[in-house]
PQR file of N, CA, C, O and H, with PARSE charges and radii, in Angstrom:
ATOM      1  N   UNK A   1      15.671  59.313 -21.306 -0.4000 1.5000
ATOM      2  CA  UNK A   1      16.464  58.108 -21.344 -0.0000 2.0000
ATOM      3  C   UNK A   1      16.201  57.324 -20.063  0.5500 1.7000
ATOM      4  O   UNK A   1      16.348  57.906 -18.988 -0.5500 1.4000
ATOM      5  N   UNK A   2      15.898  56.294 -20.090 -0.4000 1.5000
ATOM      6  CA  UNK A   2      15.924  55.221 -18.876 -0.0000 2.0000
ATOM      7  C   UNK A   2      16.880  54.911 -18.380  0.5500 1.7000
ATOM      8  O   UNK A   2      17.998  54.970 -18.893 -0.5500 1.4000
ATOM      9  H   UNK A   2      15.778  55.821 -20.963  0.4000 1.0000
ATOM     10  N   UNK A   3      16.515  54.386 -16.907 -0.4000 1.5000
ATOM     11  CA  UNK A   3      17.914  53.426 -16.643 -0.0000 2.0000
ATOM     12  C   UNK A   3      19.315  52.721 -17.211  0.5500 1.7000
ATOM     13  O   UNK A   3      19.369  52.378 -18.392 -0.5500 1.4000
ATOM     14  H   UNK A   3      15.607  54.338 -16.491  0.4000 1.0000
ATOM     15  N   UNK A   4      19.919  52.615 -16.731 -0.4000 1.5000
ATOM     16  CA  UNK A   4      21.362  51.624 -17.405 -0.0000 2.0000
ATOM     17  C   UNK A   4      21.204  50.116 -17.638  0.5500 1.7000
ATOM     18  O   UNK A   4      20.798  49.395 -16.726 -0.5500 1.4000
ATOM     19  H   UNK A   4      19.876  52.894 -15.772  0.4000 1.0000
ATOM     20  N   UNK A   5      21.408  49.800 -18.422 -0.4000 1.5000
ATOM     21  CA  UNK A   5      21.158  48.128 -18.474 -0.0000 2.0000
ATOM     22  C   UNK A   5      22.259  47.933 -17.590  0.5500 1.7000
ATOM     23  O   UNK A   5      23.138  48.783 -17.448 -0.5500 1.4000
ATOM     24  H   UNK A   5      21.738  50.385 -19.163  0.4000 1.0000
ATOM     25  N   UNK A   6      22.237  46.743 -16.939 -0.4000 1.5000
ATOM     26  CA  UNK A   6      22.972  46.007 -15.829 -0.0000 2.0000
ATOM     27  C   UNK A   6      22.768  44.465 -16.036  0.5500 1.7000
ATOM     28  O   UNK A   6      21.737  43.886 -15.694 -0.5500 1.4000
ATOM     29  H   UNK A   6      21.523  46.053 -17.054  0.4000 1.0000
ATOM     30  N   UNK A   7      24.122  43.695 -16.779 -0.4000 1.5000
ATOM     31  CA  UNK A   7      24.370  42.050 -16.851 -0.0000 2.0000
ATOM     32  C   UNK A   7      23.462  41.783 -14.964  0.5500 1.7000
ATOM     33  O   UNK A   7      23.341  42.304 -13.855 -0.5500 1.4000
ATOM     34  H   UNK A   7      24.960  44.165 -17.056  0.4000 1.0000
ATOM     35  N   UNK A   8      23.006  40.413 -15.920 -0.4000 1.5000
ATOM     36  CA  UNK A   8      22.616  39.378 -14.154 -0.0000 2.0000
ATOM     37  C   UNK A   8      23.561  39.380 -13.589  0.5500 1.7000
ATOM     38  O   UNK A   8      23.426  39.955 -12.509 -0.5500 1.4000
ATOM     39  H   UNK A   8      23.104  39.991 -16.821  0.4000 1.0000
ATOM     40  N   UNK A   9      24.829  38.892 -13.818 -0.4000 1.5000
ATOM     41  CA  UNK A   9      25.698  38.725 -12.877 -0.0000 2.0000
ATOM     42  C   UNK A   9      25.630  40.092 -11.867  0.5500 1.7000
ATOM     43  O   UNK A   9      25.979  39.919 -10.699 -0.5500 1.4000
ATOM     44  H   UNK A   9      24.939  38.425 -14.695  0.4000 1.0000
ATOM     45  N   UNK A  10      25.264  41.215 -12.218 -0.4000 1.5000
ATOM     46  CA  UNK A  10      25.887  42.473 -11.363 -0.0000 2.0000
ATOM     47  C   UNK A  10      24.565  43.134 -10.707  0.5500 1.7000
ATOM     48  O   UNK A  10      24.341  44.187 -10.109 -0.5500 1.4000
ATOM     49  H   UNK A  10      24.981  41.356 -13.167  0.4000 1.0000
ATOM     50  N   UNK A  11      23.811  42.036 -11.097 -0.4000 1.5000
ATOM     51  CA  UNK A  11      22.200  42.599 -10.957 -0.0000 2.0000
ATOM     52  C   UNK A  11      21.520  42.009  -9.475  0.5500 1.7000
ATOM     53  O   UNK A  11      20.581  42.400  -8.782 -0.5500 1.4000
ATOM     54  H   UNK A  11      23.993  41.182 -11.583  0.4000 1.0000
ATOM     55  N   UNK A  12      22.543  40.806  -9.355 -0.4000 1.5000
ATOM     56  CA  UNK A  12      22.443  40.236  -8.022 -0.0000 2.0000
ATOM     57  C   UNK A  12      23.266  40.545  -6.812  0.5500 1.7000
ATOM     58  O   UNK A  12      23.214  40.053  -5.685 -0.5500 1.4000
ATOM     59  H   UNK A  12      23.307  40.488  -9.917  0.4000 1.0000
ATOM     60  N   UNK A  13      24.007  41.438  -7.286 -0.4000 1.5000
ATOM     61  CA  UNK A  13      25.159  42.688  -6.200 -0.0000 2.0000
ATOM     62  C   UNK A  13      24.622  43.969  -5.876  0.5500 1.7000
ATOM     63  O   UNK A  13      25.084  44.835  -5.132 -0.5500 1.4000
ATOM     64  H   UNK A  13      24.050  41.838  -8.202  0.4000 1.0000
ATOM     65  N   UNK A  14      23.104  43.945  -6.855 -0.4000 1.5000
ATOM     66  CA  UNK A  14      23.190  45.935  -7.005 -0.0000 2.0000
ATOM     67  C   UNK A  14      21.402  45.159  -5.310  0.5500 1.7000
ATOM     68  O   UNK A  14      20.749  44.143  -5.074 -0.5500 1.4000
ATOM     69  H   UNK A  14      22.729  43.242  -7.459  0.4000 1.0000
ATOM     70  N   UNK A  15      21.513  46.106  -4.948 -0.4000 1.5000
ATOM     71  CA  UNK A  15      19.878  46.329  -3.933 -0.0000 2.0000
ATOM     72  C   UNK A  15      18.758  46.779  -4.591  0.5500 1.7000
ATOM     73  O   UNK A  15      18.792  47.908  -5.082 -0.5500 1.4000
ATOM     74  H   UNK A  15      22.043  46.932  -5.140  0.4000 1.0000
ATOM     75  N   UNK A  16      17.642  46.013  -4.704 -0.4000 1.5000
ATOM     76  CA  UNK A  16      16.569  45.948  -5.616 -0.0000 2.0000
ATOM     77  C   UNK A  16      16.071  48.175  -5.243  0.5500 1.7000
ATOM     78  O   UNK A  16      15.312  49.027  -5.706 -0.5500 1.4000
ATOM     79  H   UNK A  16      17.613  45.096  -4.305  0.4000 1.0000
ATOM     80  N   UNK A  17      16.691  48.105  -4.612 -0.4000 1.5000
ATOM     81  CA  UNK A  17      16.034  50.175  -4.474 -0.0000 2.0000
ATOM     82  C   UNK A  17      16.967  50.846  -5.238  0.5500 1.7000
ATOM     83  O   UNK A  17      17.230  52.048  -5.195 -0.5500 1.4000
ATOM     84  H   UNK A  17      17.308  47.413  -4.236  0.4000 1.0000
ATOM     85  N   UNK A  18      17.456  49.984  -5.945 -0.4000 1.5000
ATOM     86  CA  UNK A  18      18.234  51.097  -6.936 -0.0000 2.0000
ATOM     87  C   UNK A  18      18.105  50.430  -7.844  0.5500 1.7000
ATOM     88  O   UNK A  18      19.160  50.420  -8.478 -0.5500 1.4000
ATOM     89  H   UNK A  18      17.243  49.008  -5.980  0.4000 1.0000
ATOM     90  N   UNK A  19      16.889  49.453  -8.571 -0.4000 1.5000
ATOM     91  CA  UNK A  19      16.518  49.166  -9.671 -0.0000 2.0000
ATOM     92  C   UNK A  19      15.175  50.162  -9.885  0.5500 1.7000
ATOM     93  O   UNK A  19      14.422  50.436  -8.951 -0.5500 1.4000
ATOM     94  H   UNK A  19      16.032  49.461  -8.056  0.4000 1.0000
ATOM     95  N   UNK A  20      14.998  50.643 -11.210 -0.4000 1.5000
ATOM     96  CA  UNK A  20      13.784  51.107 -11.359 -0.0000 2.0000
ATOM     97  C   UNK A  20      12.653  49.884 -11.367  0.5500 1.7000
ATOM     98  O   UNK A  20      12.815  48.681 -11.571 -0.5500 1.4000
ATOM     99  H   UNK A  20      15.610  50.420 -11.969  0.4000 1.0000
ATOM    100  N   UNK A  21      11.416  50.664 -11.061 -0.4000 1.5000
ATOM    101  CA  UNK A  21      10.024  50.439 -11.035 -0.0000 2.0000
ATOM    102  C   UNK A  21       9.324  50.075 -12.323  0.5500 1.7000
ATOM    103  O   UNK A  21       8.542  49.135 -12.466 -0.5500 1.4000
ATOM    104  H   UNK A  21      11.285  51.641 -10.896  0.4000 1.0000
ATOM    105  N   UNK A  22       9.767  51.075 -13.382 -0.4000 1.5000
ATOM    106  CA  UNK A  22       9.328  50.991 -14.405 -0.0000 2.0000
ATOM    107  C   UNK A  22       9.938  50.029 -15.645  0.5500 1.7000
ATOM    108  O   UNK A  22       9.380  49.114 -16.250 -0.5500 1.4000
ATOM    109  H   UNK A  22      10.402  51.838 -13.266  0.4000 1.0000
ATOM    110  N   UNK A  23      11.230  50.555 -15.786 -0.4000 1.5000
ATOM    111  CA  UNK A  23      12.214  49.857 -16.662 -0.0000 2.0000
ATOM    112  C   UNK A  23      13.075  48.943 -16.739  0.5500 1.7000
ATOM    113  O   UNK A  23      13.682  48.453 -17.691 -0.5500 1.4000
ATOM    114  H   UNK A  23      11.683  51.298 -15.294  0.4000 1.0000
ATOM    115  N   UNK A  24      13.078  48.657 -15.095 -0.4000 1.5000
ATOM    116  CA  UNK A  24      13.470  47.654 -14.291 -0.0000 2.0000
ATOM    117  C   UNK A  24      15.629  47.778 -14.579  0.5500 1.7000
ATOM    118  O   UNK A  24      16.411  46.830 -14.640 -0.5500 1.4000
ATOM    119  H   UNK A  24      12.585  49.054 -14.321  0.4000 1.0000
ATOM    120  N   UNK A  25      15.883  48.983 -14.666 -0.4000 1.5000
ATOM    121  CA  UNK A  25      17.037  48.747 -14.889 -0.0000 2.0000
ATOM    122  C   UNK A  25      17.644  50.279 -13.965  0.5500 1.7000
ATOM    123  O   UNK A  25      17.110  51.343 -13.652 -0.5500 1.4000
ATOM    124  H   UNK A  25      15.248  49.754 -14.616  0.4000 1.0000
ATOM    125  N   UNK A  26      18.959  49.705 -13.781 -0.4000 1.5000
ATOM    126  CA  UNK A  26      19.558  50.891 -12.509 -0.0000 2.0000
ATOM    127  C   UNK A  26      19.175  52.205 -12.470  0.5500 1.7000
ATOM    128  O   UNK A  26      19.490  53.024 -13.333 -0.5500 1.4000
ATOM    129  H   UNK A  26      19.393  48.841 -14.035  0.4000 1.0000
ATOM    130  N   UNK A  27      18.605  52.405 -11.643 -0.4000 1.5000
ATOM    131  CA  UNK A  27      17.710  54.387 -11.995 -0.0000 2.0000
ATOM    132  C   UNK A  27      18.832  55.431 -12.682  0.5500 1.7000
ATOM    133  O   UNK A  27      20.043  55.209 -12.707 -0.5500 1.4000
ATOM    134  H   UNK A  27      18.350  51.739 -10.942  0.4000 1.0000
ATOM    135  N   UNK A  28      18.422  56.162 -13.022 -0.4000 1.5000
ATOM    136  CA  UNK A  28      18.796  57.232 -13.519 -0.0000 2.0000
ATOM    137  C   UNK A  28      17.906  58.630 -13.144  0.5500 1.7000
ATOM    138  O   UNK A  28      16.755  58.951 -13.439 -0.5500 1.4000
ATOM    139  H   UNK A  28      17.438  56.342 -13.002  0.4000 1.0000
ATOM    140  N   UNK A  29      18.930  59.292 -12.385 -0.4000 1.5000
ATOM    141  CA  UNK A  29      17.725  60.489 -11.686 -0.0000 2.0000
ATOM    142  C   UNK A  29      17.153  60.199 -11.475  0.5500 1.7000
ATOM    143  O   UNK A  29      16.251  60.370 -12.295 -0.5500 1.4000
ATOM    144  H   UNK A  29      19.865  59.031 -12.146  0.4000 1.0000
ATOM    145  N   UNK A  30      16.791  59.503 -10.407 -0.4000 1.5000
ATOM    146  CA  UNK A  30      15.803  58.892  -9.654 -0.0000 2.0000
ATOM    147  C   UNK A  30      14.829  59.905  -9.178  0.5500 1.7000
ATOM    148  O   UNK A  30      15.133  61.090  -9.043 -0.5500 1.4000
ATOM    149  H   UNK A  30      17.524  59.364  -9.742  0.4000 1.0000
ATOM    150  N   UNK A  31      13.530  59.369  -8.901 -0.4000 1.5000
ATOM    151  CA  UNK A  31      12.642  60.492  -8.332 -0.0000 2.0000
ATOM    152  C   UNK A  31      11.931  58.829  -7.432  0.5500 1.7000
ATOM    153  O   UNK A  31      12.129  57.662  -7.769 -0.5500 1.4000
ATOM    154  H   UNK A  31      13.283  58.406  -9.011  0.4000 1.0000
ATOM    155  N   UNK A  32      11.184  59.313  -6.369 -0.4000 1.5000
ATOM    156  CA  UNK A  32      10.330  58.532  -5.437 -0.0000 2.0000
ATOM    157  C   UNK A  32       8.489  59.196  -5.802  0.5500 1.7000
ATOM    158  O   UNK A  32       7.933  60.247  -5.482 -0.5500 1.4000
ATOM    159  H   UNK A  32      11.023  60.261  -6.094  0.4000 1.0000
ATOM    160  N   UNK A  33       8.067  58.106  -6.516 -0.4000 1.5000
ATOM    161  CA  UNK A  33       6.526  58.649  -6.551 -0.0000 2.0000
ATOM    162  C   UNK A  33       5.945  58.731  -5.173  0.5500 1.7000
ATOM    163  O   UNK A  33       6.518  58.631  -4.088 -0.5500 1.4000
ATOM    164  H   UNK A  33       8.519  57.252  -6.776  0.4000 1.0000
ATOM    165  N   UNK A  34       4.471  58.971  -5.500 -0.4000 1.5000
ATOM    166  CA  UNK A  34       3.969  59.495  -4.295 -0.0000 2.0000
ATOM    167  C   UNK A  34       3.447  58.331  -3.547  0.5500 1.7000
ATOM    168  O   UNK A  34       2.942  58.420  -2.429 -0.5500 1.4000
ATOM    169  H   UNK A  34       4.006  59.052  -6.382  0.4000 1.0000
ATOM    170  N   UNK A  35       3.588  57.268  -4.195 -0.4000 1.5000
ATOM    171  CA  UNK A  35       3.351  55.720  -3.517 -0.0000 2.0000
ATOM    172  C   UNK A  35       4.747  55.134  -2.935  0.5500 1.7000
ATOM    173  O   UNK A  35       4.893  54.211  -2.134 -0.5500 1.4000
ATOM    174  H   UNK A  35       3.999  57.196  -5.104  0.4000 1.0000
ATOM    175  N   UNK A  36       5.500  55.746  -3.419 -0.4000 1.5000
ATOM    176  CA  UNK A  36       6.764  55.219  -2.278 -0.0000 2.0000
ATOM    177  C   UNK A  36       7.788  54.801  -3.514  0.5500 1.7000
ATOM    178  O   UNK A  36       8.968  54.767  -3.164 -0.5500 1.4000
ATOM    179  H   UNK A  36       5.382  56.497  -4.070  0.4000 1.0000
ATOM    180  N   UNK A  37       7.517  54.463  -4.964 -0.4000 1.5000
ATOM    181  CA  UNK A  37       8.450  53.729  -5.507 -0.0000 2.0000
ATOM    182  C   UNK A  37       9.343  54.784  -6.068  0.5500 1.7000
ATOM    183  O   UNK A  37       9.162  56.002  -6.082 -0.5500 1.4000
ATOM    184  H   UNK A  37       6.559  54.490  -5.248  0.4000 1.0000
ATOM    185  N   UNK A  38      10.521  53.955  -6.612 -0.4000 1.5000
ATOM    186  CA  UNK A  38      11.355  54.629  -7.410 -0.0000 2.0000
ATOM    187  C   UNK A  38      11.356  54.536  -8.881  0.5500 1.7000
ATOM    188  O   UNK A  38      10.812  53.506  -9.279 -0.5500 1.4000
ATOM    189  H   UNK A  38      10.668  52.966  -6.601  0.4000 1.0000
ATOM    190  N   UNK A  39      11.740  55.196  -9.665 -0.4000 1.5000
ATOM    191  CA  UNK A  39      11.846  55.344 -11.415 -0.0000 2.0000
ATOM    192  C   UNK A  39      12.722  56.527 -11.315  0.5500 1.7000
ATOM    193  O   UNK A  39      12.843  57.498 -10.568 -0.5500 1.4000
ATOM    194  H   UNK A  39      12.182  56.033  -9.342  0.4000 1.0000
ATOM    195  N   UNK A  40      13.341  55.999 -12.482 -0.4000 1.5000
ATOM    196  CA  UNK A  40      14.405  57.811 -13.278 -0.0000 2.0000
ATOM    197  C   UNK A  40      13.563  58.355 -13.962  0.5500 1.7000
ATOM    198  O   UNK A  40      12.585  57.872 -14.534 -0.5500 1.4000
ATOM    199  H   UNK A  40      13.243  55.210 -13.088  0.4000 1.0000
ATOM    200  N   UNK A  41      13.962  59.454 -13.910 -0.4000 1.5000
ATOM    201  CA  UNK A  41      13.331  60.674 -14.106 -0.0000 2.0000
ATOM    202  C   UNK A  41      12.409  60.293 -15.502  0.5500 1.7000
ATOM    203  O   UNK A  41      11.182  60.314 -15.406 -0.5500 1.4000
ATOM    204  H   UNK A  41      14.756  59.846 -13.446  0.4000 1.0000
ATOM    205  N   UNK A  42      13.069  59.943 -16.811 -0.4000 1.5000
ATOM    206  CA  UNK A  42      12.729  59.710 -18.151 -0.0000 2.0000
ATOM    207  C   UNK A  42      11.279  58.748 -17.737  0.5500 1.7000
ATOM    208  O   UNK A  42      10.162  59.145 -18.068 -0.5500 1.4000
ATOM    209  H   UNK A  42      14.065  59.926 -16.888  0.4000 1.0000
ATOM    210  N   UNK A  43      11.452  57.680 -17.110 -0.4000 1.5000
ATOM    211  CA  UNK A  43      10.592  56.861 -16.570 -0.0000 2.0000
ATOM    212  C   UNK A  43       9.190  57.461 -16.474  0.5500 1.7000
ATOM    213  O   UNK A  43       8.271  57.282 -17.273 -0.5500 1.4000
ATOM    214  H   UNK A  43      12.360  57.358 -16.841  0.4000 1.0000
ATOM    215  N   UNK A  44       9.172  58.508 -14.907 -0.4000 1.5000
ATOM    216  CA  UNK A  44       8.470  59.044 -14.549 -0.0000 2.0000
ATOM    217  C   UNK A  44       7.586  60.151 -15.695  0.5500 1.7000
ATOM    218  O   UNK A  44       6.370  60.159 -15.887 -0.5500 1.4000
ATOM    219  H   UNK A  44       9.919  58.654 -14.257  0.4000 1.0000
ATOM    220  N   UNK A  45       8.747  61.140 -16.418 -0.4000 1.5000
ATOM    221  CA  UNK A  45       7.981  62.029 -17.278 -0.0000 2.0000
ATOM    222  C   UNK A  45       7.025  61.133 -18.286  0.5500 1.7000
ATOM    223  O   UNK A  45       5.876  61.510 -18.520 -0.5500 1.4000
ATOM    224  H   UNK A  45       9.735  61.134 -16.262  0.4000 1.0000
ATOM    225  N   UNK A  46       7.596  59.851 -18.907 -0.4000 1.5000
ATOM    226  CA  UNK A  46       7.064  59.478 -20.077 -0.0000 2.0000
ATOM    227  C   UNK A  46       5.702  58.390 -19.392  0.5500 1.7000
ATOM    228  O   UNK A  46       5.022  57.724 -20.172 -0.5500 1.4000
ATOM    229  H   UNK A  46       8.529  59.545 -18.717  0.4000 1.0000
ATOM    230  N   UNK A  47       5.439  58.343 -17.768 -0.4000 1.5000
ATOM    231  CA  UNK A  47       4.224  57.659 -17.659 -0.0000 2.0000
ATOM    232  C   UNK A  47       3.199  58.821 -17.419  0.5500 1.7000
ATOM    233  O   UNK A  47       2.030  58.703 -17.787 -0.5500 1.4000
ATOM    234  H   UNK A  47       5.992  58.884 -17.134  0.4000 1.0000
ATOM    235  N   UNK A  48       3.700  60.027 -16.749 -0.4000 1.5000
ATOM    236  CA  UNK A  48       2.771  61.427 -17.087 -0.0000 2.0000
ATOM    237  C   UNK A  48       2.105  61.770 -17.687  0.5500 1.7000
ATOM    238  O   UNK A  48       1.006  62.289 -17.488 -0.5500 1.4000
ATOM    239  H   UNK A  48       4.650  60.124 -16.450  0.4000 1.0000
ATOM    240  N   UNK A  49       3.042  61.381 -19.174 -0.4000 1.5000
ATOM    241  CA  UNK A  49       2.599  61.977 -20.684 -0.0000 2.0000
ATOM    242  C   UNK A  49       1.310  60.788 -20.980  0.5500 1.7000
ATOM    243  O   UNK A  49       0.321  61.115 -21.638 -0.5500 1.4000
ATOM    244  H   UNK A  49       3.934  60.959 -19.335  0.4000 1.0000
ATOM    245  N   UNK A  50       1.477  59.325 -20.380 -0.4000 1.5000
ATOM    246  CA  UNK A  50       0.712  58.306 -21.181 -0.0000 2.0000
ATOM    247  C   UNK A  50      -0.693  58.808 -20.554  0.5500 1.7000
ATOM    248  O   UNK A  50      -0.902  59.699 -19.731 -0.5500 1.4000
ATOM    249  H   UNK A  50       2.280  59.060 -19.846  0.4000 1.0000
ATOM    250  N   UNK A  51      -1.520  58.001 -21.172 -0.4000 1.5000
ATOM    251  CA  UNK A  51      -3.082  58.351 -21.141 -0.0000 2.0000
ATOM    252  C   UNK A  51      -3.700  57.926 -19.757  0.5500 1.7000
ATOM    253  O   UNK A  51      -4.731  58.306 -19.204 -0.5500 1.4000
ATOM    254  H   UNK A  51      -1.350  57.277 -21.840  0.4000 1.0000
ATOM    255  N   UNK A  52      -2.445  56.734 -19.255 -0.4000 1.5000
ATOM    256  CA  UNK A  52      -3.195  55.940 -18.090 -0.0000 2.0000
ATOM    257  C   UNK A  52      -1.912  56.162 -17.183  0.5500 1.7000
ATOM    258  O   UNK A  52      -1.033  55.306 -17.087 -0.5500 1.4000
ATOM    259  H   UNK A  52      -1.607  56.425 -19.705  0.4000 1.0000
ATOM    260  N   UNK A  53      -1.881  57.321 -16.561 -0.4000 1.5000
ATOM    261  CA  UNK A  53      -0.454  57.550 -15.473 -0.0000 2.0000
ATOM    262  C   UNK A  53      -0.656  57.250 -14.532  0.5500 1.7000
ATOM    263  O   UNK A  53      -1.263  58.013 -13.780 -0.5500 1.4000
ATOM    264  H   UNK A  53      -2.596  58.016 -16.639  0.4000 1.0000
ATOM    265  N   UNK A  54      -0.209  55.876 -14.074 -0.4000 1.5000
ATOM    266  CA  UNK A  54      -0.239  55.249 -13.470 -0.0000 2.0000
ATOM    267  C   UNK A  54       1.099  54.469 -12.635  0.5500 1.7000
ATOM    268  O   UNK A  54       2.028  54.799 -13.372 -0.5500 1.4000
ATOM    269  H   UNK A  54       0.283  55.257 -14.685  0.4000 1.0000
ATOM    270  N   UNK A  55       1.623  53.756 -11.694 -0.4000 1.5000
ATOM    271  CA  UNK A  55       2.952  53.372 -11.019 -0.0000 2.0000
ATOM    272  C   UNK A  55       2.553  51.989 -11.944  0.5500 1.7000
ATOM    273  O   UNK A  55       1.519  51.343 -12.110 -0.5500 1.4000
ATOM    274  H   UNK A  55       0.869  53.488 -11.096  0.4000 1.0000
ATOM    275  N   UNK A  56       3.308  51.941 -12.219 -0.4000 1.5000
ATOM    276  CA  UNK A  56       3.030  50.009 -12.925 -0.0000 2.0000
ATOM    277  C   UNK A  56       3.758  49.431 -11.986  0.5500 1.7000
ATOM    278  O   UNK A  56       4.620  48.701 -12.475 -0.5500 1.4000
ATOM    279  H   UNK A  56       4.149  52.466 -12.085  0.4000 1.0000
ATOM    280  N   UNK A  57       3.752  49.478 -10.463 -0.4000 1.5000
ATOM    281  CA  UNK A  57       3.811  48.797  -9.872 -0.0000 2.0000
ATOM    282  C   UNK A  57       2.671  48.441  -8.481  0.5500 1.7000
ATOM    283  O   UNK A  57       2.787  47.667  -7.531 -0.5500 1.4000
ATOM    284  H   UNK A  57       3.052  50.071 -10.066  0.4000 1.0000
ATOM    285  N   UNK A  58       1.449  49.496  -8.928 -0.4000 1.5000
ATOM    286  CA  UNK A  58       0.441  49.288  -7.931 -0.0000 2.0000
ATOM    287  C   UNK A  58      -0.693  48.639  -8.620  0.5500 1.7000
ATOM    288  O   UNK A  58      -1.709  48.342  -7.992 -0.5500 1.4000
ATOM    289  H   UNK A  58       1.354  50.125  -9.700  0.4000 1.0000
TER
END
């Protein structure tokens, strides 16, 4: 499961390091890849599994 959805209004209160990397929505079990970013956990396992595991943010 990914992140929490979070309205704009509350999205401009929360600190972009506690948005995910991947799903772009409030982490959930967060983990820190080995490039520095953050994703929840679900995030992280299901770019593992893909063919091209990769940070979709580098």
């Amino acid at each position: 499961m990914p992140g929490t959805r979070i309205v704009d209004e509350d999205r401009k209160k929360i600190d972009k390091k506690f948005i995910c990397t991947s799903c772009d929505m409030l982490l959930c079990m967060p983990m820190q890849t080995q490039c520095g970013h953050l994703m929840c956990f679900a995030c992280v396992q299901a770019l593992l599994e893909s063919s091209n595991p990769r940070c979709p943010a580098d």
